[in-house]
VEXVO-45595 format. One record per residue: residue in three letters; x, y, z of N, C-alpha, C, O in turn. Coordinates in steps of 0.05 Angstrom, whole numbers, plus 5000, padded with zeros to 4 digits. Atoms other than C-alpha are relative to their C-alpha. Layout:
BEGIN
ALAXYZXYZXYZXYZ ...
This chain:
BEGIN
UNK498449764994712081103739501949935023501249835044 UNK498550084973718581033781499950255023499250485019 UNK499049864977720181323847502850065004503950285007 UNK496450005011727581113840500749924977499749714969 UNK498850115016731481083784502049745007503949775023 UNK498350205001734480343775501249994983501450184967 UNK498650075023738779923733498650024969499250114947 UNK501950005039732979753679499050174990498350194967 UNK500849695017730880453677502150144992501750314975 UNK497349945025738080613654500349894981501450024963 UNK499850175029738080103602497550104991498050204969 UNK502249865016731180363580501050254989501050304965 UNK498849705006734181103583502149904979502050094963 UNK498350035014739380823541499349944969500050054949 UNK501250095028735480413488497750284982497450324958 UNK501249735016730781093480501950214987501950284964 UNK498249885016736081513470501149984979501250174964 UNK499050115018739281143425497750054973497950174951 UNK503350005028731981073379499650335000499450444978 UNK499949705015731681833386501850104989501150304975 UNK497549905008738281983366500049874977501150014960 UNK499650135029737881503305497050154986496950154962 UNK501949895019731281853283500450334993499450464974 UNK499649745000733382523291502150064988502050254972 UNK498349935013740582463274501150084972503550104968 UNK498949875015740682713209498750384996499250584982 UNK502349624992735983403227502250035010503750164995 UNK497649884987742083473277502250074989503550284993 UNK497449955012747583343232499750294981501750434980 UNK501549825012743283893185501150295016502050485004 UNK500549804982743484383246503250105000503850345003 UNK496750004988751384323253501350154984502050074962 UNK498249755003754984993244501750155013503450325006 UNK497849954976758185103300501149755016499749585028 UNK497949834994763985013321501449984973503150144968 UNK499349965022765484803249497249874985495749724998 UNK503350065012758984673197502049734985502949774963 UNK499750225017761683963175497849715008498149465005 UNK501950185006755383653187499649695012498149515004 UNK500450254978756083103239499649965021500549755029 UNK499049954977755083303306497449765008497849625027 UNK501650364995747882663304501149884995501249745015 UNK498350194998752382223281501549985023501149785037 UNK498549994971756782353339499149955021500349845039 UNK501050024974752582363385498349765010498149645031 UNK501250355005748581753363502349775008502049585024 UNK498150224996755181373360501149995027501549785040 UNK499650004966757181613430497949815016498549615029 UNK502350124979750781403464498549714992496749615004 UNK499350315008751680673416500949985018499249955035 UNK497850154992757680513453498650025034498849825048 UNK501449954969753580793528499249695003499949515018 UNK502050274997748480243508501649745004501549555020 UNK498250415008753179643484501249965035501249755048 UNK498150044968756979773557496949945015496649695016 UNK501350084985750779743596498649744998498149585016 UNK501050395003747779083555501549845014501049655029 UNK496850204994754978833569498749945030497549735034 UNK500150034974753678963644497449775007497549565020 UNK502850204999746178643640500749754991498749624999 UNK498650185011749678053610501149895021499949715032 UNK497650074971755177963669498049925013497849685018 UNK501450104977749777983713497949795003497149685024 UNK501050204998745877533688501549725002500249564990 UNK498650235003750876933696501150045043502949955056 UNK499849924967750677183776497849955015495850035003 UNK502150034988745776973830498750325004499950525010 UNK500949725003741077533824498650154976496550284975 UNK500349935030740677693758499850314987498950404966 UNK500049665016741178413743502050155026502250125050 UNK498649774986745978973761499350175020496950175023 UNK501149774986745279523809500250244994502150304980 UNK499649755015744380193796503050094997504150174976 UNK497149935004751280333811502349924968503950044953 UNK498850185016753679823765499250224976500450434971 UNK501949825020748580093708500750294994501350304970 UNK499549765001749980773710502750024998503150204982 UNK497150005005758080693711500249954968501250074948 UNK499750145026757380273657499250284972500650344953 UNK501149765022753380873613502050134990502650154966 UNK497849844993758881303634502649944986504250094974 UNK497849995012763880933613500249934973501950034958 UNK500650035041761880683541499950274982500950304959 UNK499449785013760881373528501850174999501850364984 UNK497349864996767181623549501749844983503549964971 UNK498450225020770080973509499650174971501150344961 UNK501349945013765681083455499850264981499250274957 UNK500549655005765781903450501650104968503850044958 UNK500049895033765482283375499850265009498650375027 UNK500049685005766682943363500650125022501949995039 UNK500149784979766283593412497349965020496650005043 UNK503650024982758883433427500749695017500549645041 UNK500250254990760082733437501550025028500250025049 UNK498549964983766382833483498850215029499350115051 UNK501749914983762183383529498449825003498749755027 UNK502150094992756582953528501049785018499749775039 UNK499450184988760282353555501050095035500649975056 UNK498449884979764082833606496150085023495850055047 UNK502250024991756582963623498849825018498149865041 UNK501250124989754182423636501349805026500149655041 UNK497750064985760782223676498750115042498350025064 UNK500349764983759082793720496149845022495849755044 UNK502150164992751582513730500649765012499949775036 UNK499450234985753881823750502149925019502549695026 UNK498749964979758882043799496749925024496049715034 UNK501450094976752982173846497849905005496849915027 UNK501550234991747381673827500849765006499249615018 UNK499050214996752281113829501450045035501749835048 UNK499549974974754781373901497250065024496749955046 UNK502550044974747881613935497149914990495349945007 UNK502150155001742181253899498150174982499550364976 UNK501249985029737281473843497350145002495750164984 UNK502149894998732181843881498850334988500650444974 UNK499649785014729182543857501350215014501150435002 UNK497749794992733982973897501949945006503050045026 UNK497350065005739982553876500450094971502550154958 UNK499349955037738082663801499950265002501650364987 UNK499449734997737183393821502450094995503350224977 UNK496250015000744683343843500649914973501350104959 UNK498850095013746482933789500250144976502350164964 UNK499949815027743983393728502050325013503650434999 UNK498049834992747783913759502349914999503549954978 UNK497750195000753483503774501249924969503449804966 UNK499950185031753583293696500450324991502550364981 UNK499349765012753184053677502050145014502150365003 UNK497149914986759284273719502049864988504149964980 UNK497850255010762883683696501350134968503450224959 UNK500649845030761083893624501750254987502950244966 UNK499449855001763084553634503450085008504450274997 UNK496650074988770884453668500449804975502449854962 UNK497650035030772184023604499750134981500549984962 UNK499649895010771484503564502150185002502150285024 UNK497749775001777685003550498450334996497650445016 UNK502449735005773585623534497449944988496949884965 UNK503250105002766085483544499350274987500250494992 UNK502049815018761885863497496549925006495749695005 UNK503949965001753485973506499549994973500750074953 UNK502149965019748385853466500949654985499949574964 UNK499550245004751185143458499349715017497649765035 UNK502150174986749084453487501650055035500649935053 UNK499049924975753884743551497350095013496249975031 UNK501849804992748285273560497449745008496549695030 UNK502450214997742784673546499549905024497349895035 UNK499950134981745084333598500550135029501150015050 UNK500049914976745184813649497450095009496250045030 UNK502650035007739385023629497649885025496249975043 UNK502450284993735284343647501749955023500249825038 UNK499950054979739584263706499650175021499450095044 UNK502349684989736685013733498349895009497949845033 UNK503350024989730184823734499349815010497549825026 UNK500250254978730884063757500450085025498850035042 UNK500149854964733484413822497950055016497549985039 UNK502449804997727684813825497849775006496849725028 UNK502550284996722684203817499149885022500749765036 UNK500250154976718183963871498849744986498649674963 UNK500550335006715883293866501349795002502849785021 UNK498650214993718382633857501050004973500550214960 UNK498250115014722682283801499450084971501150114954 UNK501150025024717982393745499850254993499850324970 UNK500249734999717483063757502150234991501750424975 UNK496950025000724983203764501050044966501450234952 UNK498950135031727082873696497550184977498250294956 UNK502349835015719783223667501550304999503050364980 UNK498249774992722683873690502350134983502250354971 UNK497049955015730483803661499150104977499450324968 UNK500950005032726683603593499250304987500450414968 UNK501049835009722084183588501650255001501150434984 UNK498349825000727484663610502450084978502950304968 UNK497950145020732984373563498050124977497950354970 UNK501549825025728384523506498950294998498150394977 UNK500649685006726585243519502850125001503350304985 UNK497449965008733685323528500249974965499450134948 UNK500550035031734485073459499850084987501350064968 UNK501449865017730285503430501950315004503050404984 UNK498349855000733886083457502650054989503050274979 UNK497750055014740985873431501450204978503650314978 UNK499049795027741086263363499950395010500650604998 UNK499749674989739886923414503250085017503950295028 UNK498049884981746786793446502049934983504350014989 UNK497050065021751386503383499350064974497949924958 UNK500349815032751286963322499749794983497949744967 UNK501150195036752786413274497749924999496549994979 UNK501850125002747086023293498350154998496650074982 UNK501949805018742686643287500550014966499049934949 UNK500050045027745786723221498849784983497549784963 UNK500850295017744686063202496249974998495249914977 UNK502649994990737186083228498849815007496649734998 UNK500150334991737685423270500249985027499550185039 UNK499450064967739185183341501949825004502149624990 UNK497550155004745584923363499149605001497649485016 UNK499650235002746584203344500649755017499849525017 UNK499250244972749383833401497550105024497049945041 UNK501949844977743884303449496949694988496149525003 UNK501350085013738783963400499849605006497949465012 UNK500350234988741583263414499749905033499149685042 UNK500650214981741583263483496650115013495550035034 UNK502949964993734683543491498449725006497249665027 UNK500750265010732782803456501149825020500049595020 UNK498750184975737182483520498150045021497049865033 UNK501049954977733982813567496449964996494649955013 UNK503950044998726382713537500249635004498749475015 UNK500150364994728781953535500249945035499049755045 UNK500449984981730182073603497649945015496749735024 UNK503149955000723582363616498349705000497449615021 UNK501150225007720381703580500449745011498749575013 UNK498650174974724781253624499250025016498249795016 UNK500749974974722481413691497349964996496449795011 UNK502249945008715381583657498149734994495749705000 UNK501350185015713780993623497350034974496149864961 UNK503149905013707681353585500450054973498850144957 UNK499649875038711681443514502549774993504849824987 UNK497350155002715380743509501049984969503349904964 UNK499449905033715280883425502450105000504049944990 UNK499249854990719781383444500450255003498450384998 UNK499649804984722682003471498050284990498150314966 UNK501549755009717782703465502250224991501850464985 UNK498149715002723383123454501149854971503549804971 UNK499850035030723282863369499550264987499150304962 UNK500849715021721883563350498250265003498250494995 UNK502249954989715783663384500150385003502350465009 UNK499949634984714684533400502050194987502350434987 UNK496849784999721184723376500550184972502450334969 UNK500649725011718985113317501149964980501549724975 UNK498850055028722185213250502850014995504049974974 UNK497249925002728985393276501449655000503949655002 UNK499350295003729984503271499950014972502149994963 UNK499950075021728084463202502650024979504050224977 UNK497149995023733784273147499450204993500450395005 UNK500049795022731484733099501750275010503150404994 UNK499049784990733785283141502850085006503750305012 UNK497149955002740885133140501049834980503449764981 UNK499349975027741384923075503150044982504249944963 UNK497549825025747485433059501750005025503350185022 UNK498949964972750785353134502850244986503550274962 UNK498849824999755985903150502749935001503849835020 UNK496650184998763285723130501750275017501950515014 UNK497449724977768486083187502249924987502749694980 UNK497549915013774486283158501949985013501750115034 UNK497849984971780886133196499849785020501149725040 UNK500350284968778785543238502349734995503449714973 UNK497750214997783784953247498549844970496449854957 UNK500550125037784184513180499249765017497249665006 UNK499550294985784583803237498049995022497950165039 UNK501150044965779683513292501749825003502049664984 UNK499350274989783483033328498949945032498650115049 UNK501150104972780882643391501749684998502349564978 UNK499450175003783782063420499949955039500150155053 UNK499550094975783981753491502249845013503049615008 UNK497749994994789381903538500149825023498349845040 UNK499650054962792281463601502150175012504350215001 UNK497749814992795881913640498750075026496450025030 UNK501049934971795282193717499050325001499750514987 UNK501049734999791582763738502750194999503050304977 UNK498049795008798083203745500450084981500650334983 UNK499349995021799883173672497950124995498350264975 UNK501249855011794183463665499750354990499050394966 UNK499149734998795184243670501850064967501150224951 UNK497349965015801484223620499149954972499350104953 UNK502149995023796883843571498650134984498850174960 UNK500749745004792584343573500250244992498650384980 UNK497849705011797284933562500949924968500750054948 UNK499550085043799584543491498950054986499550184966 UNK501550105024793984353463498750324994498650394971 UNK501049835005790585063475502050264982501050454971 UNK498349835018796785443439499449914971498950044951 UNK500250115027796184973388496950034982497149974958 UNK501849995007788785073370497650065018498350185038 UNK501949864988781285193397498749754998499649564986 UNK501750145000775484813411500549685022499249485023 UNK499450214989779084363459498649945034498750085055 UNK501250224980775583893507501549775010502649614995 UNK497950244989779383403560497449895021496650025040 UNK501950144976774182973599501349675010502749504999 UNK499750284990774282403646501950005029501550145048 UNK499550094966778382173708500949735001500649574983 UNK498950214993781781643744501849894980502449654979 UNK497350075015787281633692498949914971500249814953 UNK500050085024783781513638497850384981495950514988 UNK501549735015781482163585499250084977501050054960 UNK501349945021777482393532502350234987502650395005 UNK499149725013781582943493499250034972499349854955 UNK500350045026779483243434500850414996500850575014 UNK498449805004782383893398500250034970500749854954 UNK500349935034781484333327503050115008503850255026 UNK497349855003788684433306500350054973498450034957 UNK499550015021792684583247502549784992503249694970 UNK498050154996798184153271499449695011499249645035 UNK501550294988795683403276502249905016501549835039 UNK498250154988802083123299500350185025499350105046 UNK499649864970803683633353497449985015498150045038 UNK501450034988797583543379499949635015499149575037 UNK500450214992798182773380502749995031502549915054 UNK497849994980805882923412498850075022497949885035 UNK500649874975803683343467497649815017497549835041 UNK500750244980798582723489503149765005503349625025 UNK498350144998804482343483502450135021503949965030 UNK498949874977808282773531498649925021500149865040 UNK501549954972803082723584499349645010498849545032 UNK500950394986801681853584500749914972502849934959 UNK499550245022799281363526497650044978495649904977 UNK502849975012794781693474499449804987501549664985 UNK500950285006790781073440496950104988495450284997 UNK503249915019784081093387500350274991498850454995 UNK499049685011787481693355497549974974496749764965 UNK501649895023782981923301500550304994501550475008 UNK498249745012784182493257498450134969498150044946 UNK502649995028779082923214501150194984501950394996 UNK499849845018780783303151498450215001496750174983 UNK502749895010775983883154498750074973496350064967 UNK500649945026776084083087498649694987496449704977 UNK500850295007774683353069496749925010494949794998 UNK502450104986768983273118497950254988495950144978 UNK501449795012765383953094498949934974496549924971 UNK500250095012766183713031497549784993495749794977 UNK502750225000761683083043498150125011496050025005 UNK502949914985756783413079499450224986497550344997 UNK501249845018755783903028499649894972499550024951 UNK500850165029754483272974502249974979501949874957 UNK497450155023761183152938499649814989498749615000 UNK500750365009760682602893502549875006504550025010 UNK497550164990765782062910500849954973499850024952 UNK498349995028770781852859498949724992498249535006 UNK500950295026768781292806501649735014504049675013 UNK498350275004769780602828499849834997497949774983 UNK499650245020771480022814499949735002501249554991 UNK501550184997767379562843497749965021497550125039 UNK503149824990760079432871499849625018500549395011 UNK500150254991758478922922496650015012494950165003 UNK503149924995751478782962501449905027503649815026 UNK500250064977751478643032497049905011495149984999 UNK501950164999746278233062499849905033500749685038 UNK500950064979744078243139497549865012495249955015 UNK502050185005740977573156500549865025502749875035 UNK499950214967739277063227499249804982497349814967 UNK500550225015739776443197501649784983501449804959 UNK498750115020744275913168499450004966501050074949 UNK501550005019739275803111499450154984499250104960 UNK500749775019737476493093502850124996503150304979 UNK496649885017746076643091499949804985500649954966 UNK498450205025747376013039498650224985499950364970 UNK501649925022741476343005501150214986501750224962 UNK498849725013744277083005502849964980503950074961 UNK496949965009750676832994500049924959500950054941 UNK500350095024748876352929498850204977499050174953 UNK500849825019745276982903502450264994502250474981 UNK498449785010751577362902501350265019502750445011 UNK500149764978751677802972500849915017500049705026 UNK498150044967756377793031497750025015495850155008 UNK501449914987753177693091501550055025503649955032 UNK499649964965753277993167497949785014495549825009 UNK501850124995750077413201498750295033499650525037 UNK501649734993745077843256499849735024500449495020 UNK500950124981743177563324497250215001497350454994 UNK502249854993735877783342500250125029499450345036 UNK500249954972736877803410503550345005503450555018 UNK498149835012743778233392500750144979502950094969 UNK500549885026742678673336504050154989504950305007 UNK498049895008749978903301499550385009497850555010 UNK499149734991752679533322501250134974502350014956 UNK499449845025754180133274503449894990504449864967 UNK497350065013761379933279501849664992503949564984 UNK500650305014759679233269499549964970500449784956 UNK501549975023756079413208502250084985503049924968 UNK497849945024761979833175501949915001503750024988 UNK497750195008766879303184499449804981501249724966 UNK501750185019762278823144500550114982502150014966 UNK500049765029761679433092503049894990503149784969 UNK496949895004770079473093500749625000503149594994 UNK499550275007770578693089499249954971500549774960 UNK500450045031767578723014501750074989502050014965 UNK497749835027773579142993498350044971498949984948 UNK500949865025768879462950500450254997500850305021 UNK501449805004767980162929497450104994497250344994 UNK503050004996760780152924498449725017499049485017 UNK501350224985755979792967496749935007495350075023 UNK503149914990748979652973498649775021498349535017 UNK501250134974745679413039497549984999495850134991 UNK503250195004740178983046500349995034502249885046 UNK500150074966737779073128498649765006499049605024 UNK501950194990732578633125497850035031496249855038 UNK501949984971728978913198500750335001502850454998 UNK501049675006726379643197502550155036503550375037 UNK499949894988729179663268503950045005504750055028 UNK497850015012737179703237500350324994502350454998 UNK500149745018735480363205501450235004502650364987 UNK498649744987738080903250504749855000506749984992 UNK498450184997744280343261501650094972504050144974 UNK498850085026746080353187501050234992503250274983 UNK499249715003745781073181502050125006503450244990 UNK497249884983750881293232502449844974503449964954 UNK498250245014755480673200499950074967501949984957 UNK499649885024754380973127500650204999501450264976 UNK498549795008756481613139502450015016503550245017 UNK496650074998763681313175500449954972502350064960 UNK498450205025764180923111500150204971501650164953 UNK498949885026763181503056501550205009503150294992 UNK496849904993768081903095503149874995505349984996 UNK498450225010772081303075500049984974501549814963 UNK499950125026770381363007498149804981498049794956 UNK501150175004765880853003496850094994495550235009 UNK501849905008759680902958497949805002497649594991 UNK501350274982754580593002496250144996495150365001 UNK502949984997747080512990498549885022499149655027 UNK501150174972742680343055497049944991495250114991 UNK503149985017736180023021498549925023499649755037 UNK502350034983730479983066497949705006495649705013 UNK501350335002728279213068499849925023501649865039 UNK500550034974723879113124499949675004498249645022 UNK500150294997724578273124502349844984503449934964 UNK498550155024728877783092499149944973500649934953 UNK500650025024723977653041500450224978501150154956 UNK499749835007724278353018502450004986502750044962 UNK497150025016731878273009500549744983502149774964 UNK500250175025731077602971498950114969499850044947 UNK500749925025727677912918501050304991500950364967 UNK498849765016730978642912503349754990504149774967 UNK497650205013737878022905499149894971500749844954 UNK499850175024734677732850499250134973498350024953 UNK500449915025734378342805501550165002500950394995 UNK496949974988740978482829502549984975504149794974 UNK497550005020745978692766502850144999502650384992 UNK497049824988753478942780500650164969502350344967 UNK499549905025753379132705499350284993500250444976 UNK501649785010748879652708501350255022502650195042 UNK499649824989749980372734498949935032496949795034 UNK500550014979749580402810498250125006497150025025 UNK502449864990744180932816497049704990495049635002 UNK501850165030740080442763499349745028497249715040 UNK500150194983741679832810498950025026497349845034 UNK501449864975739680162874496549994996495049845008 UNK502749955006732880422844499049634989496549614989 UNK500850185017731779732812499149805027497049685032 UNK499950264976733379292878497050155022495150005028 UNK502049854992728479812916497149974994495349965010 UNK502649974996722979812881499549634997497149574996 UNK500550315002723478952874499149945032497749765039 UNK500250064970723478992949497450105014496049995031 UNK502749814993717779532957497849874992495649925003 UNK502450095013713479082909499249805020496949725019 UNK500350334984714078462961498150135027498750325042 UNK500649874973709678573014500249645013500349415003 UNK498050254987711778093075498449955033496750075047 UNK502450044970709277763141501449715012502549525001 UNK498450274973711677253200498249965007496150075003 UNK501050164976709776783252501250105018503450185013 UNK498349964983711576953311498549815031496149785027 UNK501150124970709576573388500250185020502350235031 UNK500349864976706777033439501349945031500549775047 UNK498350094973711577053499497249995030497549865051 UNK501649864972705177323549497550134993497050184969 UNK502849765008698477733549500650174996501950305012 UNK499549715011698778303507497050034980495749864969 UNK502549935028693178743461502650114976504650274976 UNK499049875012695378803408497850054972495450004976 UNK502349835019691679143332497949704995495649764991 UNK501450204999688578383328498049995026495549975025 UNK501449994970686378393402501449905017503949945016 UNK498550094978688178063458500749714995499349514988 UNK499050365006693577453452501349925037501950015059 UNK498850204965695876973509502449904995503750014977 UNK497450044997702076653521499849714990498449555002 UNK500350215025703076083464498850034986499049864967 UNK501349985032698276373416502450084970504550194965 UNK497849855026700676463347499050204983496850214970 UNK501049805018701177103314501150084977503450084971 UNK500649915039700277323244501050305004499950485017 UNK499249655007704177993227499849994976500549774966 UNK500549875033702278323150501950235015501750335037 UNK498549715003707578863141500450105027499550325030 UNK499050024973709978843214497550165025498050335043 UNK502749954984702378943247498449815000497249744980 UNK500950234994699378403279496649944989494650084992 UNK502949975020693378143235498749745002496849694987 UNK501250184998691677513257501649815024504049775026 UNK499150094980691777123320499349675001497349554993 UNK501450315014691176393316501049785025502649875041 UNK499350305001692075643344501949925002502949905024 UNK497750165015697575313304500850244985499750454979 UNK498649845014702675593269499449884972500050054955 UNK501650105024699275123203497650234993497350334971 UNK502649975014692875423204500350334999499050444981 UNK500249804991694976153231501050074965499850204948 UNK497849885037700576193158497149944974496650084954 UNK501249905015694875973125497850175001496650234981 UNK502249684997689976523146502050204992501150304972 UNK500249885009694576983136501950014964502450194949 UNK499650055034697276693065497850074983498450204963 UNK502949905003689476793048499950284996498850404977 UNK500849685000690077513067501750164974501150324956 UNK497549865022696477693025498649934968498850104951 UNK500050085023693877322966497150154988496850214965 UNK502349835000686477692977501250234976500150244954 UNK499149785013690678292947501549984969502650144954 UNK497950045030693877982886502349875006502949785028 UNK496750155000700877692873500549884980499049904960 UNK499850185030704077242823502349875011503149694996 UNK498050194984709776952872499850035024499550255034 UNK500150034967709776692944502449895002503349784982 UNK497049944992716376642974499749795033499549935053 UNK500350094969715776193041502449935013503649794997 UNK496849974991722876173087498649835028497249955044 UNK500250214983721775583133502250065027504650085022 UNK498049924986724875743203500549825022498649685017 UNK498350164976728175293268497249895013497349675024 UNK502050054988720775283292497249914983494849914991 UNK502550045027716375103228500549595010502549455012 UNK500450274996713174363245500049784971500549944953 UNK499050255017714073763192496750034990494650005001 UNK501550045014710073823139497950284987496250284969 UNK500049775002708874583144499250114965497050164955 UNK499049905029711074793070498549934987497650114973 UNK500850095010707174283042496850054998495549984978 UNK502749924992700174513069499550244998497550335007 UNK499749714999701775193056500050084959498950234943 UNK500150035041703075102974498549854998497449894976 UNK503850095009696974682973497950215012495650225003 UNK502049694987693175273007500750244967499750364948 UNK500049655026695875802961499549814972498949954953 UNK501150045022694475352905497149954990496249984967 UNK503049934999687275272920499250304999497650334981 UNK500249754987686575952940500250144969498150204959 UNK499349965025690076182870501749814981504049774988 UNK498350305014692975632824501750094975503549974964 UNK497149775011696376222780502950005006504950004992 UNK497349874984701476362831501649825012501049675030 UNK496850145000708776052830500749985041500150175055 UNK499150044975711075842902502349865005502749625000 UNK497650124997717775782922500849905033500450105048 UNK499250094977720175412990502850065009504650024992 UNK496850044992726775503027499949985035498250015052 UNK500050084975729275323087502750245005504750324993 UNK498149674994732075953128501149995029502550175038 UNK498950014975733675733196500550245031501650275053 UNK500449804967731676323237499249885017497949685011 UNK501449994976729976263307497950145012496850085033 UNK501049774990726376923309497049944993495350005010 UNK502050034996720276683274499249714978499849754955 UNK500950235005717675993251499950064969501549944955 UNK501349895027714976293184500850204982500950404997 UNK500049675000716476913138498749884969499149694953 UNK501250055031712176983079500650294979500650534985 UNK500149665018713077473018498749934981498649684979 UNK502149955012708277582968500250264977499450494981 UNK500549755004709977952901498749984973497950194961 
């Protein structure tokens, strides 16, 4: 449990957030009816609090190439700030960044203790509230004032504080649909209130250390007014601007005022965050270009984006996309060995760093490099999933008819590839590659960095461990004798092909002691070898 918040407990706060926001974000996008029901306000907010993270790795990065080796809170905390202000989606997103702007004004000036974060959640809900043009209740405004109420109030220390915001922030929450008609109508809780609950329980879990899975604020208490089902039929407003546009302005505080006066003639819902010349704006119009002019009056608008609403409603109420006219696979793989492989079977690949996992807008440039109209993605690592999501619903806003198949390993995606037909209907192909992948069950080597328990027991630092279906099932020796204990186990269950992907750390002669094992063992079952060139783990076995 901390006392002060540091740098690594911002990058923790960051990486939880992020895992709650990718598990939750489509309940959120579900929830989203206000200020227009087009169904994205988790995506937004997920992709905002991406770009937080990537800036603060960045910073952890810098600093490691510095005597020292890690940032200071100051550093850390700017950095959040500003990725998400880079970064920022939507109305939620854009508040939230202005948020957290607001917050790291004064832990990056007076230090990270619990009656700076007191200040600071305050500080973040003032902030919040001044970029907005006409603040409305019962929205994540309210949320956030909310949880910075009762942090005030909080005695204790750090844990207490951030405990506090959380639990406040969510009874807020719950209230919501008593102060904004639609969302009573609807019979939900506002959407962006919803996502930052999930910030602030990551929060919570950050300082806490007692829920590193992550964040308590997944759903936990908050009743039935979260559930999809319940907004189902969301509430279409009549009259609202046809355009979101957002884009980030350079321009000097003065220009600001005049700005302001434009954009609010021209439409509603407008939000201007940020500082020191650089600004978030975002604004429902009917007039896209006058809205872009009038940043262009005031500096250098730049990352213009520009939403159709009718278009976006549309998809989020299940449109089918138009017929097209051609189907590609995508194929996210660490490894020279296992890309020839994907590639020779027919699938672009994103090569993947382990240590650097692709970013959502990493991912849908890969997608938009196939020049396909249909696409079906092979992740290969379960922990992609939230990642792919956000990044598939940029890309069928694009048009693009994108399947995200669930393949927790490479082996997984070797075998949904190899029953892989562009001929056949795309629903057909999808279901087909799915359940080829579902049939494989799959398992690594991996080398224990340190003492840990894990569902095997307790390993040391150079043991080798045996994962079945990404849960540690055997702890071993050698990386020889460990693959074949758990080649033994997989084959215990049946099979009729073994699949073995030889990686950067598999010893000479490996392969060969391993298909004499499974052929003793069962002398039925076909065994294929390849060489895959991960680094991540010596071994990967599949089994289908």
């Amino acid at each position: 449990m901390l006392d002060t918040l540091d740098a690594s407990a911002v990058r923790t706060w960051c990486r939880l957030a992020l895992s709650a926001l990718g598990q939750a974000r489509e309940e959120i996008d579900a929830l989203n009816v206000y200020p227009v029901p087009d169904g994205d306000t988790g995506t937004n907010l997920y992709l905002t609090v991406e770009c937080a993270t990537a800036e603060v790795e960045r910073c952890f990065e810098a600093a490691g190439e510095e005597p020292g080796g890690e940032p200071g809170l100051a550093t850390a905390i700017r950095a959040m700030a500003r990725g998400a202000q880079l970064g920022a989606c939507g109305n939620s997103g854009v508040i939230l960044a202005q948020l957290l702007r607001g917050a790291a004004e004064v832990l990056a000036e007076r230090g990270g203790g619990p009656e700076q974060l007191r200040e600071a959640l305050r500080r973040g809900s003032e902030s919040a509230y001044q970029a907005v043009d006409v603040p409305v209740e019962g929205t994540l405004l309210t949320v956030a004032a909310g949880a910075a109420e009762q942090a005030g109030r909080a005695a204790g220390g750090l844990a207490e504080v951030a405990g506090a915001a959380h639990d406040a922030a969510r009874r807020a929450l719950l209230h919501t649909p008593d102060q904004l008609d639609v969302l009573a109508r609807a019979g939900v809780v506002d959407a962006g209130g919803r996502g930052l609950v999930a910030v602030l329980g990551a929060l919570a879990d950050a300082v806490t250390g007692q829920r590193p899975m992550g964040p308590v604020a997944l759903g936990e208490d908050l009743g039935e007014l979260t559930t999809v089902e319940r907004c189902a039929e969301p509430p279409r407003l009549p009259g609202h601007p046809a355009f979101e546009v957002i884009y980030l302005l350079d321009a000097p505080d003065r220009a600001l005022p005049a700005l302001r006066g434009r954009l609010a003639a021209l439409g509603d819902s407008l939000v201007i965050g940020g500082g020191d010349g650089l600004w978030n704006v975002h604004v429902h119009v009917d007039d896209a270009g006058a809205a872009v002019e009038a940043g262009v009056a005031a500096g250098r608008p730049h990352r213009i984006r520009i939403t159709h609403f009718a278009e976006a409603e549309a998809r989020s109420g299940g449109a089918a996309p138009a017929e097209p006219a051609a189907r590609a696979v995508l194929s996210v793989v660490a490894g020279a060995g296992l890309a020839e492989l994907c590639a020779r079977a027919g699938s672009a690949v994103l090569p993947a760093d382990p240590d650097a996992p692709p970013s959502s807008a990493e991912l849908a440039a890969a997608v938009r490099r196939c020049a396909a109209r249909e696409v079906i993605v092979l992740l290969n690592d379960p922990e992609l999933r939230a990642t792919a999501g956000a990044a598939a619903d940029q890309l069928r806003a694009e048009g693009v008819r994108i399947a995200v198949l669930p393949t927790r390993s490479p082996v997984q995606g070797l075998a949904a590839l190899a029953v892989h037909e562009a001929a056949r209907r795309f629903d057909e192909d999808v279901v087909a590659m799915t359940s080829a992948a579902g049939a494989t069950r799959y398992a690594e080597l991996a080398v224990a960095e340190g003492e840990s328990w894990t569902m095997a027991g307790v390993c040391q630092a150079g043991d080798v461990l045996g994962l079945i279906d990404g849960d540690v099932a055997v702890i071993g020796a050698s990386i020889g004798a460990t693959g074949a204990e758990v080649l033994s186990r997989m084959l215990a269950a049946g099979g009729e092909l073994v699949t073995l992907v030889l990686g950067g750390g598999a010893p000479d002669g490996l392969a060969e002691q391993l298909v004499a094992h499974a052929r003793r063992q069962r002398p039925e079952v076909d065994t294929m070898v390849f060489t895959g060139g991960q680094e991540s783990a010596p071994l990967l076995i599949g089994v289908e």
